[in-house]
N, CA, C and O atoms as a Tripos MOL2 file, in Angstrom:
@<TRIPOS>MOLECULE
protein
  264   263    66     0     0
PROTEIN
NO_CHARGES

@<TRIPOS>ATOM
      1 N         288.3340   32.5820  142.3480 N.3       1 UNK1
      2 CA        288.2820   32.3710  143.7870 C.3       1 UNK1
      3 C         286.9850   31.6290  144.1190 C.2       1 UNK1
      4 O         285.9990   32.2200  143.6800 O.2       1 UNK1
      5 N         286.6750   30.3130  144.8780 N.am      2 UNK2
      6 CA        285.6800   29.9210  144.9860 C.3       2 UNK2
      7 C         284.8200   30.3680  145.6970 C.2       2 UNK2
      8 O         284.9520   31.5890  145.7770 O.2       2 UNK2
      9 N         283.8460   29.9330  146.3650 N.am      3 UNK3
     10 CA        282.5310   30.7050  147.3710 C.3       3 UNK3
     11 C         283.0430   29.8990  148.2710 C.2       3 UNK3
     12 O         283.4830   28.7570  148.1440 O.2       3 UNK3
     13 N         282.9040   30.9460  149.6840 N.am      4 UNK4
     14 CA        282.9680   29.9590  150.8740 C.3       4 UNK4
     15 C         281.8160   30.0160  151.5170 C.2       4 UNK4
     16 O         281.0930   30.9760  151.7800 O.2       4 UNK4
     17 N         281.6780   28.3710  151.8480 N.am      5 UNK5
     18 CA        280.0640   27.9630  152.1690 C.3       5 UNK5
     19 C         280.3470   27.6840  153.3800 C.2       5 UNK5
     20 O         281.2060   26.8410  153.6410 O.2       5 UNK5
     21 N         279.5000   28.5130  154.5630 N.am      6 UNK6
     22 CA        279.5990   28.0260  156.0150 C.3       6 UNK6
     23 C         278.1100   27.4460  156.3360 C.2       6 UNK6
     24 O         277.3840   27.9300  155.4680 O.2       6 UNK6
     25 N         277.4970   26.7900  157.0240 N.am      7 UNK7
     26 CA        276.3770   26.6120  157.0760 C.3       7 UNK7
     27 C         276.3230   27.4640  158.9920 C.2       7 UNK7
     28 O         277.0750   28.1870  159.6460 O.2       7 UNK7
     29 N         275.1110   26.8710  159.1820 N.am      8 UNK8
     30 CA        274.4420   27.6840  160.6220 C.3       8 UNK8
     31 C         275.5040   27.6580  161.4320 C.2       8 UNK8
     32 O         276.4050   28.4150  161.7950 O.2       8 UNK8
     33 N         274.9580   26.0370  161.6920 N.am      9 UNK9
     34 CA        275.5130   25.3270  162.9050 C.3       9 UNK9
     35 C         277.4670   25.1560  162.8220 C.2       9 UNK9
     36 O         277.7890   24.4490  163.7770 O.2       9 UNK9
     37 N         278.3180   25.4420  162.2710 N.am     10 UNK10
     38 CA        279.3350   26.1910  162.0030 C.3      10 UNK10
     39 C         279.4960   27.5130  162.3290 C.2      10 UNK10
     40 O         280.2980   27.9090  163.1760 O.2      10 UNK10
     41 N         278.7970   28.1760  161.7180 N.am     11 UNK11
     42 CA        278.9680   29.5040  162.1220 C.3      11 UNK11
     43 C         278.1840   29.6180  163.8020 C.2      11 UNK11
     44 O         279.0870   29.8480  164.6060 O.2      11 UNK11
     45 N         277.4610   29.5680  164.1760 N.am     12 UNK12
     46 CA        276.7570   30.0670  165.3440 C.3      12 UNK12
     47 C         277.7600   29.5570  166.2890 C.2      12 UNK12
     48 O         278.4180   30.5190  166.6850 O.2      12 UNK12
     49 N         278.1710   28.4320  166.8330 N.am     13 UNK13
     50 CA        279.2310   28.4120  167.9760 C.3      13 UNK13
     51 C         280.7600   29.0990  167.8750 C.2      13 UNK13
     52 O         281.4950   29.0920  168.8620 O.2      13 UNK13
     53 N         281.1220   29.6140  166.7680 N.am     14 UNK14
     54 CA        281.8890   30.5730  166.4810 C.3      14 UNK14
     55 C         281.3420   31.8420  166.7880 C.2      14 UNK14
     56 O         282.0910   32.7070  167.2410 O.2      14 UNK14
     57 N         280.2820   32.0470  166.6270 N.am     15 UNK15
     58 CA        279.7150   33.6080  167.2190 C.3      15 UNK15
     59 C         280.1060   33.3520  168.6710 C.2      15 UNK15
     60 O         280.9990   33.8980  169.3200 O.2      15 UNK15
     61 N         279.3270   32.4920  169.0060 N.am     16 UNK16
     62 CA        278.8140   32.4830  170.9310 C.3      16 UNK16
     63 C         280.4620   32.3790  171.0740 C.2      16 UNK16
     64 O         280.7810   33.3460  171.7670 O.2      16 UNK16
     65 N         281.4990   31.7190  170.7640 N.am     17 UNK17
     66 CA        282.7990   31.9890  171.3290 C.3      17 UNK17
     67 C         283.8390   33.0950  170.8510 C.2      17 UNK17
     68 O         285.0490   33.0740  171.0740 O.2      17 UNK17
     69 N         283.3410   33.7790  170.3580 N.am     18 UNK18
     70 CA        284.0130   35.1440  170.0250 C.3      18 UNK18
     71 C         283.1060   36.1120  171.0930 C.2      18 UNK18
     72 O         283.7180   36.8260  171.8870 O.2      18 UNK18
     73 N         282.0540   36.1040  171.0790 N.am     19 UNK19
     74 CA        280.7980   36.6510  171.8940 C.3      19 UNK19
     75 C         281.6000   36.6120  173.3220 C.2      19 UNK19
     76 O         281.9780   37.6950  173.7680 O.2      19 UNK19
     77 N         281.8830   35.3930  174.0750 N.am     20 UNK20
     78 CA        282.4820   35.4300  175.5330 C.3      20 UNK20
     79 C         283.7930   35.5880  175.6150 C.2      20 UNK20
     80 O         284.1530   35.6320  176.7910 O.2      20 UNK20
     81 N         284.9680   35.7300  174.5730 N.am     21 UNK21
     82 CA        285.9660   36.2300  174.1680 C.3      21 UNK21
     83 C         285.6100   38.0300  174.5280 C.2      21 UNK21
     84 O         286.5200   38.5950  175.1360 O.2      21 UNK21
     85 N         284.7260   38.6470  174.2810 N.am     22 UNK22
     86 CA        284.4730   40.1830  174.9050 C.3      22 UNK22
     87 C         285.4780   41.2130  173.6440 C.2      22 UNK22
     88 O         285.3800   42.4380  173.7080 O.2      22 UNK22
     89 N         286.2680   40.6490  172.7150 N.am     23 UNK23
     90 CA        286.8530   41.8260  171.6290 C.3      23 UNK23
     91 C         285.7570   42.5710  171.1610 C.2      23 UNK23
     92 O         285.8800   43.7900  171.0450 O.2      23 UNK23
     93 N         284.4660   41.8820  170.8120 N.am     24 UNK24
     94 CA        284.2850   43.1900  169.9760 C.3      24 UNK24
     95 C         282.4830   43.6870  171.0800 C.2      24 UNK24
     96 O         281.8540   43.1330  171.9810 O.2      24 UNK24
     97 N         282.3760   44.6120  170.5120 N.am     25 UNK25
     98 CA        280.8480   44.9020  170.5200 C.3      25 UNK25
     99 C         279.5270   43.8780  170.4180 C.2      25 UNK25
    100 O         279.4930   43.0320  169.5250 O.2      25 UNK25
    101 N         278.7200   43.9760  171.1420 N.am     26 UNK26
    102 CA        277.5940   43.3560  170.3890 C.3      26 UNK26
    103 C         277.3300   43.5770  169.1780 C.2      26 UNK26
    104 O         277.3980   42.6760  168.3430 O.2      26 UNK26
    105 N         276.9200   45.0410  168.8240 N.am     27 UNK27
    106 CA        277.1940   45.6460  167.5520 C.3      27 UNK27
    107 C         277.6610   44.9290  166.7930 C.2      27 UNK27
    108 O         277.0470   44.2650  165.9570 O.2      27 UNK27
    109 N         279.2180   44.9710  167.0400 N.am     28 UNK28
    110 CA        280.0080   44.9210  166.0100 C.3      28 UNK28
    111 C         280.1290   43.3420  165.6400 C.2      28 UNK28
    112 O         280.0860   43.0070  164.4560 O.2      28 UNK28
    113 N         280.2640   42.4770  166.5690 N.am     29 UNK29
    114 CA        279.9680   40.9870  166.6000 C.3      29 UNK29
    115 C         278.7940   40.8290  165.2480 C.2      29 UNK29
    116 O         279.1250   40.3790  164.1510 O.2      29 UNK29
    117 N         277.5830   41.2300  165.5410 N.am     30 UNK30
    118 CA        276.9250   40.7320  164.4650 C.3      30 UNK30
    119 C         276.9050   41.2920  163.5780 C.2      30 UNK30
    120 O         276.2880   40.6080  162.7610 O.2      30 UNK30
    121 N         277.2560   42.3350  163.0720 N.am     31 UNK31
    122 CA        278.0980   43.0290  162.0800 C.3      31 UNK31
    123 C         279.1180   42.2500  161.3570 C.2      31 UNK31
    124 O         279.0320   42.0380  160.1470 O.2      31 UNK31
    125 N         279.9170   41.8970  161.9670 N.am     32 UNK32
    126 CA        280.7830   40.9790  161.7060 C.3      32 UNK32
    127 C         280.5490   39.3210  161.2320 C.2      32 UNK32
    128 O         281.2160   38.7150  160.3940 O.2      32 UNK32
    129 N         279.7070   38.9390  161.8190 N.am     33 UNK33
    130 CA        278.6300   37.3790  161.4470 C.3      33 UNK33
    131 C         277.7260   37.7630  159.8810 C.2      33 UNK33
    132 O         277.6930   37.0630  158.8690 O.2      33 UNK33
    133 N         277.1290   38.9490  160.0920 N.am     34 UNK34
    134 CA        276.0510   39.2560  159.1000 C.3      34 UNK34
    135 C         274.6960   38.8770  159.8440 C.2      34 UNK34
    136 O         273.9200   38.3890  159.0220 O.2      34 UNK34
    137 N         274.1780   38.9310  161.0550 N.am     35 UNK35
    138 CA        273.4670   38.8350  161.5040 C.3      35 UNK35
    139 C         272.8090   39.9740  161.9500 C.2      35 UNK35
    140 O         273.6350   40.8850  162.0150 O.2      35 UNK35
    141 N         271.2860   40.4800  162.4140 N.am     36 UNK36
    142 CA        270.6900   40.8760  162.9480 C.3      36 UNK36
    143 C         271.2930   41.0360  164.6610 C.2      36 UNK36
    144 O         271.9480   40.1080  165.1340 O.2      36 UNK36
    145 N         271.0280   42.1440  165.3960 N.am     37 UNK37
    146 CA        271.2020   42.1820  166.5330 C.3      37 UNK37
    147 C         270.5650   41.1390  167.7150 C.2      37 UNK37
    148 O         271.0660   40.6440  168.7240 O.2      37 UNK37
    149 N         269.1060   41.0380  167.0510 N.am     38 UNK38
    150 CA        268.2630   40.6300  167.5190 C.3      38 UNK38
    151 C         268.3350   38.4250  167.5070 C.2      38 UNK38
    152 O         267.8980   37.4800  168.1650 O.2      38 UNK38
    153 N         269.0070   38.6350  166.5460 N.am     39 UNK39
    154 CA        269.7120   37.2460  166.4380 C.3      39 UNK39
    155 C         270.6140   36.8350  167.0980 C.2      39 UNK39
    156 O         270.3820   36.0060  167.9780 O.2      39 UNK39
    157 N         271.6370   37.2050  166.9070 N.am     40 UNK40
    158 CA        273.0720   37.6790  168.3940 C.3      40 UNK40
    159 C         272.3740   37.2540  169.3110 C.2      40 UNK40
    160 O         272.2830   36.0570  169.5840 O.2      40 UNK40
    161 N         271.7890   38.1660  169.9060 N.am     41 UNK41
    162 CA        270.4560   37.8240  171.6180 C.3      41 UNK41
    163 C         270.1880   36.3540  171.6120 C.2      41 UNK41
    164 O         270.4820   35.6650  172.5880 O.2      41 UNK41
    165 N         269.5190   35.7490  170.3040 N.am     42 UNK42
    166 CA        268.9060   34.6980  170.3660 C.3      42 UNK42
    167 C         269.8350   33.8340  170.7350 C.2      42 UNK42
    168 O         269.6890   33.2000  171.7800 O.2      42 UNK42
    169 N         270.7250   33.7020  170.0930 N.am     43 UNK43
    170 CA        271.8690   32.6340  169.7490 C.3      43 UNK43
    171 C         272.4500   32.5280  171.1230 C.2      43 UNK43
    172 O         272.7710   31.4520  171.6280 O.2      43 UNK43
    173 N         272.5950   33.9010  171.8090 N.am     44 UNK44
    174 CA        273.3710   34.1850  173.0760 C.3      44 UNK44
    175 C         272.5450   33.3740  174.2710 C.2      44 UNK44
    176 O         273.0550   32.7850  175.2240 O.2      44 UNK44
    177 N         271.5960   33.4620  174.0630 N.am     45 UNK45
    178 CA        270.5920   33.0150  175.2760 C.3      45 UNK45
    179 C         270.0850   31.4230  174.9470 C.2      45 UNK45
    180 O         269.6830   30.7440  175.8920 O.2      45 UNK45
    181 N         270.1140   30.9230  173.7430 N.am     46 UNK46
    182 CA        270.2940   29.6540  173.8750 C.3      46 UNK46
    183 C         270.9530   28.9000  173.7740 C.2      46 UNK46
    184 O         270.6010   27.7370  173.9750 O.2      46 UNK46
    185 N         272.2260   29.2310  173.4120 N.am     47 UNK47
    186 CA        273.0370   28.8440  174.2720 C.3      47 UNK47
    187 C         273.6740   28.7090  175.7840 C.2      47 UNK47
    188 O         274.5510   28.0180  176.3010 O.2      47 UNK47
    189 N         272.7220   29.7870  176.2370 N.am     48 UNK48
    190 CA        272.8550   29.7760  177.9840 C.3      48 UNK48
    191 C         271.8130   28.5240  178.3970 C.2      48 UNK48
    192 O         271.8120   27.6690  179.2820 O.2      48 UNK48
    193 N         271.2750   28.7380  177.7180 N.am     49 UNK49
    194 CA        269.7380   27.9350  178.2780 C.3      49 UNK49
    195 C         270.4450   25.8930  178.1830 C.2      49 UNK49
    196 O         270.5810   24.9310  178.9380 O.2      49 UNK49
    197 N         270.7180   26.3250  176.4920 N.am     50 UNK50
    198 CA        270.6830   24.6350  176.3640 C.3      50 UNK50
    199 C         272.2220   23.8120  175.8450 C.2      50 UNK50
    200 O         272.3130   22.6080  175.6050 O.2      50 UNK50
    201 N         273.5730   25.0350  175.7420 N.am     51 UNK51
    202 CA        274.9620   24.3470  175.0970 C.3      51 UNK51
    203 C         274.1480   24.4230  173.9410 C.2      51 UNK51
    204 O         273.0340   24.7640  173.5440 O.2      51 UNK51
    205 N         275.9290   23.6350  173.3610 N.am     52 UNK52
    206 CA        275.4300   23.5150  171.5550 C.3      52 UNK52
    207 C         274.2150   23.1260  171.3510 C.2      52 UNK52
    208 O         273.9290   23.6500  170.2740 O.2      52 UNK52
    209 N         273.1540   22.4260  171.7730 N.am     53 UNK53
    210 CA        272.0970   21.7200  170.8770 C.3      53 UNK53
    211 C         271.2720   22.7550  170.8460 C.2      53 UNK53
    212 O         270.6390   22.8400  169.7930 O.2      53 UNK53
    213 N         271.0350   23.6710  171.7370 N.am     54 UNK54
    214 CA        270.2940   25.0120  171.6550 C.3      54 UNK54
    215 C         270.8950   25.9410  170.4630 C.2      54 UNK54
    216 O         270.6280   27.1400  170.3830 O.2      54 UNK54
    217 N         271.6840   25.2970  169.6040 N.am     55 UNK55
    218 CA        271.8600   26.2810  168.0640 C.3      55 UNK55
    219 C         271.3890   25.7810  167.5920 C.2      55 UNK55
    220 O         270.3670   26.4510  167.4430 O.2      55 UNK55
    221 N         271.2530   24.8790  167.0770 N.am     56 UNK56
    222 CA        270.6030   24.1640  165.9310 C.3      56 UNK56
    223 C         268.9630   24.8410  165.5030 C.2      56 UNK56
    224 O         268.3330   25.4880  166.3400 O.2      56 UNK56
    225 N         268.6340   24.6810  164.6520 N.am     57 UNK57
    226 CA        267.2250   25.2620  163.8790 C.3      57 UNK57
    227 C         266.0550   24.5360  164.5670 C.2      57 UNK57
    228 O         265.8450   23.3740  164.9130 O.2      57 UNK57
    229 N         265.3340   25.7780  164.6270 N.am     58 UNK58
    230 CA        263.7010   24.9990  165.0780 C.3      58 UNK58
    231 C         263.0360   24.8100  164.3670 C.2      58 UNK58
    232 O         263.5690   25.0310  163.2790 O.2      58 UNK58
    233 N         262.0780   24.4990  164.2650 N.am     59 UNK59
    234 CA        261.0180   24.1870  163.5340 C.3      59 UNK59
    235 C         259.7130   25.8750  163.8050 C.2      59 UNK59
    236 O         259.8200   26.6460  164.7590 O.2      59 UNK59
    237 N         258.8940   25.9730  162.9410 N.am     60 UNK60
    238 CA        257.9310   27.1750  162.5310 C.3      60 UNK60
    239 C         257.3030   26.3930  162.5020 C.2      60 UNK60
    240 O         256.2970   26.7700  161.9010 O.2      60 UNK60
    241 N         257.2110   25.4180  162.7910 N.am     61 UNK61
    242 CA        255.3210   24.7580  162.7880 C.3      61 UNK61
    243 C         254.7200   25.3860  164.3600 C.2      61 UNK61
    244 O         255.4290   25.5400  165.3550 O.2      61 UNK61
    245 N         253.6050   25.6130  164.2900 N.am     62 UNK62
    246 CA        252.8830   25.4500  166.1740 C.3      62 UNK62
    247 C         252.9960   23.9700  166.5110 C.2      62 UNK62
    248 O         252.8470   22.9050  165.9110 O.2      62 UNK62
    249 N         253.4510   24.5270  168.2110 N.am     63 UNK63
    250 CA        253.0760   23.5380  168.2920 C.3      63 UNK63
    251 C         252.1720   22.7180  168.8470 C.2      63 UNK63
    252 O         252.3970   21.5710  169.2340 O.2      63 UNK63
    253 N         250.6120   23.5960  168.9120 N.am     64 UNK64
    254 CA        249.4860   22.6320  168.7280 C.3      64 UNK64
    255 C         248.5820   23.3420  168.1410 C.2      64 UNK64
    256 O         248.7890   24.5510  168.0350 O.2      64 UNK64
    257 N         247.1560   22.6670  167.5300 N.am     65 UNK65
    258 CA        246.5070   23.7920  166.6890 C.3      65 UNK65
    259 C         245.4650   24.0250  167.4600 C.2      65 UNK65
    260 O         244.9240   23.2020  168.1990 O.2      65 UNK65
    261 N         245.1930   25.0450  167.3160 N.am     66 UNK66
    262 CA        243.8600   25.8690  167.8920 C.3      66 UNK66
    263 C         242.5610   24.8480  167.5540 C.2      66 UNK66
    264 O         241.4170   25.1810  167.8640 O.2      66 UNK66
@<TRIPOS>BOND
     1     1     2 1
     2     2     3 1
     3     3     4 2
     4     3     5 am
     5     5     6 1
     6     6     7 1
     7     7     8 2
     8     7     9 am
     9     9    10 1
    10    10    11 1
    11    11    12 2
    12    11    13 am
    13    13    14 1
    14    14    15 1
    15    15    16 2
    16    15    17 am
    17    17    18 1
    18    18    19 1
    19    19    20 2
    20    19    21 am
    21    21    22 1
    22    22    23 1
    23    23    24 2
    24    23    25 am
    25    25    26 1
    26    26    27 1
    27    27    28 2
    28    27    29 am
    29    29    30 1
    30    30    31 1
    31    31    32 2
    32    31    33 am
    33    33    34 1
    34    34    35 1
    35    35    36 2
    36    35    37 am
    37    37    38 1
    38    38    39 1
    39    39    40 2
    40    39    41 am
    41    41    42 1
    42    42    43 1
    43    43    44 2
    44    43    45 am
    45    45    46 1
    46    46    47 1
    47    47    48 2
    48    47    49 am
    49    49    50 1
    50    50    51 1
    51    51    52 2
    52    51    53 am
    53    53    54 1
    54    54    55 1
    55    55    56 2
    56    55    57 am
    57    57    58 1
    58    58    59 1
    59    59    60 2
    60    59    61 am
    61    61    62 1
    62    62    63 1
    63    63    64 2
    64    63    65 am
    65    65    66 1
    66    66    67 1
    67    67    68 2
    68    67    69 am
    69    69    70 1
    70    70    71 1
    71    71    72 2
    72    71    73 am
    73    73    74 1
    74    74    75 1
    75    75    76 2
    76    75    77 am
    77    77    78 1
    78    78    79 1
    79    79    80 2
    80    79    81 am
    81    81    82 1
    82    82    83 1
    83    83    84 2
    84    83    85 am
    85    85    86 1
    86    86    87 1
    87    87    88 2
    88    87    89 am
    89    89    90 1
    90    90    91 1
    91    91    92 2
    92    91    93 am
    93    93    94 1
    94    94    95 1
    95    95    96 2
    96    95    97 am
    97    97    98 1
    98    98    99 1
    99    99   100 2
   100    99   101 am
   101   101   102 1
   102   102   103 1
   103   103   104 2
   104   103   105 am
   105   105   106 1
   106   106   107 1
   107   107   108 2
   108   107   109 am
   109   109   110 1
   110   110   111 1
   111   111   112 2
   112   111   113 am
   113   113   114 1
   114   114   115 1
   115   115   116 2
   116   115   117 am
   117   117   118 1
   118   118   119 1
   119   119   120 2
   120   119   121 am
   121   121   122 1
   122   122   123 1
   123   123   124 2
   124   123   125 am
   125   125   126 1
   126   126   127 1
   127   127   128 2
   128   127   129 am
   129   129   130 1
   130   130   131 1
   131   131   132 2
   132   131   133 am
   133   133   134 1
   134   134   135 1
   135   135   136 2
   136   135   137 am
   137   137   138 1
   138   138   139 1
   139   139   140 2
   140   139   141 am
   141   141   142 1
   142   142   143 1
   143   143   144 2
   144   143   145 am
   145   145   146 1
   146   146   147 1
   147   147   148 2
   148   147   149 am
   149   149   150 1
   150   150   151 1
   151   151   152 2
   152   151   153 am
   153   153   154 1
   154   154   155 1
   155   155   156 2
   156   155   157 am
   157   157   158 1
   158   158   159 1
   159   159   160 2
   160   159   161 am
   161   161   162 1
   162   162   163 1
   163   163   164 2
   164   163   165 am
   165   165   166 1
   166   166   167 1
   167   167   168 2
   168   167   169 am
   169   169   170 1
   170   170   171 1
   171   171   172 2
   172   171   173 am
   173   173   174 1
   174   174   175 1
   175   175   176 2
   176   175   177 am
   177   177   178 1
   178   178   179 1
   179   179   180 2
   180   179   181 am
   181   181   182 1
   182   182   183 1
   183   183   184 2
   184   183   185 am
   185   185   186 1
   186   186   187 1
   187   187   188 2
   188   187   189 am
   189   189   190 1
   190   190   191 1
   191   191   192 2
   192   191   193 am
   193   193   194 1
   194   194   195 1
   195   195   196 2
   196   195   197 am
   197   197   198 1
   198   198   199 1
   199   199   200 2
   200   199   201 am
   201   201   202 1
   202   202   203 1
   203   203   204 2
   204   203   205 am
   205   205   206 1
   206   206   207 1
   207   207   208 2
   208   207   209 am
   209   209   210 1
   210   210   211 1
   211   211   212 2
   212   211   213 am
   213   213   214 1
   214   214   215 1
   215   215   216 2
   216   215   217 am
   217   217   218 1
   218   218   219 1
   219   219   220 2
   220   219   221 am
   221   221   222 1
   222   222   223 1
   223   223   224 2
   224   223   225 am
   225   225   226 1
   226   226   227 1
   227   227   228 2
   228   227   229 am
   229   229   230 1
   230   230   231 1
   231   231   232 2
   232   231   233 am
   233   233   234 1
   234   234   235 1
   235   235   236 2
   236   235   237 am
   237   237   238 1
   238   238   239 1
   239   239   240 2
   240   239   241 am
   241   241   242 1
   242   242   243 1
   243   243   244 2
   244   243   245 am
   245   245   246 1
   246   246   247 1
   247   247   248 2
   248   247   249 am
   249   249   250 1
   250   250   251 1
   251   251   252 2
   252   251   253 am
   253   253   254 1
   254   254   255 1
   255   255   256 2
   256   255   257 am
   257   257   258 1
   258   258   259 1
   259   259   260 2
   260   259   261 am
   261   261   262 1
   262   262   263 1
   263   263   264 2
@<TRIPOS>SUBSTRUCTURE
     1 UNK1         2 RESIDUE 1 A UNK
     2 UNK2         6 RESIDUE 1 A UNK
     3 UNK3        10 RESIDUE 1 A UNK
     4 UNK4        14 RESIDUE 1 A UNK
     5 UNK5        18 RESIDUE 1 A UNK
     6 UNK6        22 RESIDUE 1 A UNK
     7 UNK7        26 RESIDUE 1 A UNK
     8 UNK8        30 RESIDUE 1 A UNK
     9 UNK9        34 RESIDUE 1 A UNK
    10 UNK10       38 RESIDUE 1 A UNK
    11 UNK11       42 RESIDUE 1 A UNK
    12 UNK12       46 RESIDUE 1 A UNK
    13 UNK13       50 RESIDUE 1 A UNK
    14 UNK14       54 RESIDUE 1 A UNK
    15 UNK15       58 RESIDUE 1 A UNK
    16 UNK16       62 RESIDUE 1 A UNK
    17 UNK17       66 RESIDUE 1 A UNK
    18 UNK18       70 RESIDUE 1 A UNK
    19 UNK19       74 RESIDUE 1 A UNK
    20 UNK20       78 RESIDUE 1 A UNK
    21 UNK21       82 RESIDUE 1 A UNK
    22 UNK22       86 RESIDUE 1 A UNK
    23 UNK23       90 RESIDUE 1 A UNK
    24 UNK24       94 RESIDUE 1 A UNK
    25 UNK25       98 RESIDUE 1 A UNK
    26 UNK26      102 RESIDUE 1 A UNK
    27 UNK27      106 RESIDUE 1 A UNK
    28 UNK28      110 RESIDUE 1 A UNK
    29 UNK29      114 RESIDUE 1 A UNK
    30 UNK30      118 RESIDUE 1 A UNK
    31 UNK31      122 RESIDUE 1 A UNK
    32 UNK32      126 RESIDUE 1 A UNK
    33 UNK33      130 RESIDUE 1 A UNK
    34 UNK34      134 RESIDUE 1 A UNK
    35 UNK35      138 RESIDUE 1 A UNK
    36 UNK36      142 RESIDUE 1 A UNK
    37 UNK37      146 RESIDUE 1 A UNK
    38 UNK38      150 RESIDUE 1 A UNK
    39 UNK39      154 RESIDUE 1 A UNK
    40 UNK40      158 RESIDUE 1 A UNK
    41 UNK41      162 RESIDUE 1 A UNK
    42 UNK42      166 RESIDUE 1 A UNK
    43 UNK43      170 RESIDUE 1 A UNK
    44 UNK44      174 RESIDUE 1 A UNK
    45 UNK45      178 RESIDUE 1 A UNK
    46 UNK46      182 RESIDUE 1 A UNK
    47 UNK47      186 RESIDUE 1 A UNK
    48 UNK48      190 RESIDUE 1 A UNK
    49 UNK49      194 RESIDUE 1 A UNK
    50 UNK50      198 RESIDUE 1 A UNK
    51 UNK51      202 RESIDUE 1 A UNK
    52 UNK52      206 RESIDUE 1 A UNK
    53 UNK53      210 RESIDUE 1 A UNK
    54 UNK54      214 RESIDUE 1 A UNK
    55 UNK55      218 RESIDUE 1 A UNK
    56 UNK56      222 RESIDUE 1 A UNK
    57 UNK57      226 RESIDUE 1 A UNK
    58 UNK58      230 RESIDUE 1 A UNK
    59 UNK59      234 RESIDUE 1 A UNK
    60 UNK60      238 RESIDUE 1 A UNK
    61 UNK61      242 RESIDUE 1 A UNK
    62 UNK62      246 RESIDUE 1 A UNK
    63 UNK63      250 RESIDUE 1 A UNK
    64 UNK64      254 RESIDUE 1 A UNK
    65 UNK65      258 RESIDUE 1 A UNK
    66 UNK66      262 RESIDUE 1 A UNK
């Protein structure tokens, strides 16, 4: 059986539309993803903030230096 490879940005707008679909739990939603709760939140709120382009990965650099 091969590996199935999903990457982020695949998976995350499948969360957020199962998410406003209302079947499952918060809980259980990221339970179901393999995510953190605290991730769920994230994903949920930027996508309020910005549509799809608010999934995509940020960057961990600062961004300015002390």
């Amino acid at each position: 059986m091969p590996w199935v490879e999903t990457s982020p940005m695949n998976t995350r707008p499948h969360f957020v539309a199962d998410n406003r679909l209302g079947r499952y739990s918060r809980a259980e939603l990221c339970a179901r993803y393999g995510i953190s709760r605290k991730a769920g939140y994230q994903w949920r709120a930027r996508y309020h903030q910005k549509g799809l382009p608010g999934l995509h990965d940020r960057g961990h650099a600062p961004h300015h230096c002390p």
